[in-house]
C-alpha positions as CSV (number, residue, x, y, z in Angstrom):
1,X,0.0,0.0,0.0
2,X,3.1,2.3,0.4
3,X,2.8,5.5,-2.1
4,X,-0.6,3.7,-3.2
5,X,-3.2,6.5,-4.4
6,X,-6.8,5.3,-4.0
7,X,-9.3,7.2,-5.1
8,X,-13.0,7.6,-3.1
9,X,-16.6,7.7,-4.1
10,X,-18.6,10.6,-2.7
11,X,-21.5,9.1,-0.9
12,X,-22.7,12.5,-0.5
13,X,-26.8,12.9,-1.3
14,X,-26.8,14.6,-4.5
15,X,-28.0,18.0,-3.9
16,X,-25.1,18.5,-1.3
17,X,-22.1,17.2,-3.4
18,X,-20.8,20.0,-4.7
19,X,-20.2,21.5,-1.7
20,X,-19.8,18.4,0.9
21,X,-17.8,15.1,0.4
22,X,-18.5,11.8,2.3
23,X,-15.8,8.6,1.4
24,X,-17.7,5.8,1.1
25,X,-17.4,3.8,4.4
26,X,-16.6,0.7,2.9
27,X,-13.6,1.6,0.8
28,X,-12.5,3.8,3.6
29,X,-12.3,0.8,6.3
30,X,-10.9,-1.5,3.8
31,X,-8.5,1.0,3.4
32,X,-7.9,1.4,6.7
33,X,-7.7,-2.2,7.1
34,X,-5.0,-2.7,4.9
35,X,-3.3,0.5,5.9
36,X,-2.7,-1.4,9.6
37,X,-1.3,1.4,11.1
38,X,2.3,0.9,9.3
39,X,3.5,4.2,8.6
40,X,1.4,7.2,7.8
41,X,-1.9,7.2,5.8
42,X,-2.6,11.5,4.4
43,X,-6.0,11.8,3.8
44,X,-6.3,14.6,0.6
45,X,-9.0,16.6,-0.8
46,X,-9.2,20.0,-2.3
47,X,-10.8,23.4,-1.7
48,X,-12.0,24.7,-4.9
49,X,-12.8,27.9,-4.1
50,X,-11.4,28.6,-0.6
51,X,-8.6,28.6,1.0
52,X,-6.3,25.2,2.4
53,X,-7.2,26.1,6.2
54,X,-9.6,23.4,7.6
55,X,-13.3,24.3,7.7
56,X,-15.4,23.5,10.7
57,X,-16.6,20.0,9.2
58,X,-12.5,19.5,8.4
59,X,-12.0,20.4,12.0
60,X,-14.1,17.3,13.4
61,X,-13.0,15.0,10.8
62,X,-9.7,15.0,11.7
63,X,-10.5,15.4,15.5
64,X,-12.5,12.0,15.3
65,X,-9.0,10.3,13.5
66,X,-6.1,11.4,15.6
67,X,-3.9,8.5,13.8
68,X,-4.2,10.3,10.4
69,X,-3.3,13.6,8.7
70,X,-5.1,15.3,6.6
71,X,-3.8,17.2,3.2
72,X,-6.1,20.1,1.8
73,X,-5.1,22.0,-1.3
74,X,-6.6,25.0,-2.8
75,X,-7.2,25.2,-6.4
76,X,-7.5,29.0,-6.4
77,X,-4.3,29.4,-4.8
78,X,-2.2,26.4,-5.3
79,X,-0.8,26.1,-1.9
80,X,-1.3,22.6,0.3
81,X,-2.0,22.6,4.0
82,X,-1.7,20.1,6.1
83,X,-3.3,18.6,9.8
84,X,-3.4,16.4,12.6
85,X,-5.3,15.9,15.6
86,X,-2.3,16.4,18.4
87,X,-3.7,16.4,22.1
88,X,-6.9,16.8,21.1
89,X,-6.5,19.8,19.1
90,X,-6.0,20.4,15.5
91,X,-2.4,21.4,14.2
92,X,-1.1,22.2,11.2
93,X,1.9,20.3,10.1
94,X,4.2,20.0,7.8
95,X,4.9,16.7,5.9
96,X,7.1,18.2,3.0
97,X,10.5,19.1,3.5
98,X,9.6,22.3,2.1
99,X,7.1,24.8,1.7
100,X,5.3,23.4,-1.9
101,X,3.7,25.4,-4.4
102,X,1.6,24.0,-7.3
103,X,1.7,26.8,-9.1
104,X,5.4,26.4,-9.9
């Protein structure tokens, strides 16, 4: 599974997909099954049109999966940010050796 990319299905209800996305629970715990706990497992997704600082749904997300991180990207921008639950609060992170830039 190392460096593996898996895509997810939004289980999202229709009329709230474009701005809300739910990974299917079954590919998510088989995933997560796999995954074992052997180094670290980035969950990605991207911002379209805001920014790469965790929104309030983000923010529980990744409170609720201290044992992950979480990589958000803005399209608009280009720039990555990056989370993990630490002591119960949320912290950006870095998991680059530098500061990335898409737009580059």
């Amino acid at each position: 599974m190392r460096g593996e990319h898996i895509p997810m299905v939004n289980t999202e209800r229709p009329w709230v997909r474009h701005r809300k996305f739910k990974m299917d629970p079954e590919t998510q715990l088989a995933v997560w099954n796999e995954w074992g706990g052997d180094g670290d497992l980035i969950v990605y997704h991207s911002h379209p049109t805001g920014t790469a600082f965790a929104s309030e749904l983000d923010r529980t997300v990744i409170l609720q999966s201290p044992n992950l991180k979480f990589l958000i990207y803005a399209v608009v921008t280009g720039r990555f940010r990056a989370y993990q639950a630490i002591d119960g609060k949320v912290e950006e992170i870095k998991i680059f050796k530098t500061d990335i830039d898409a737009t580059v």
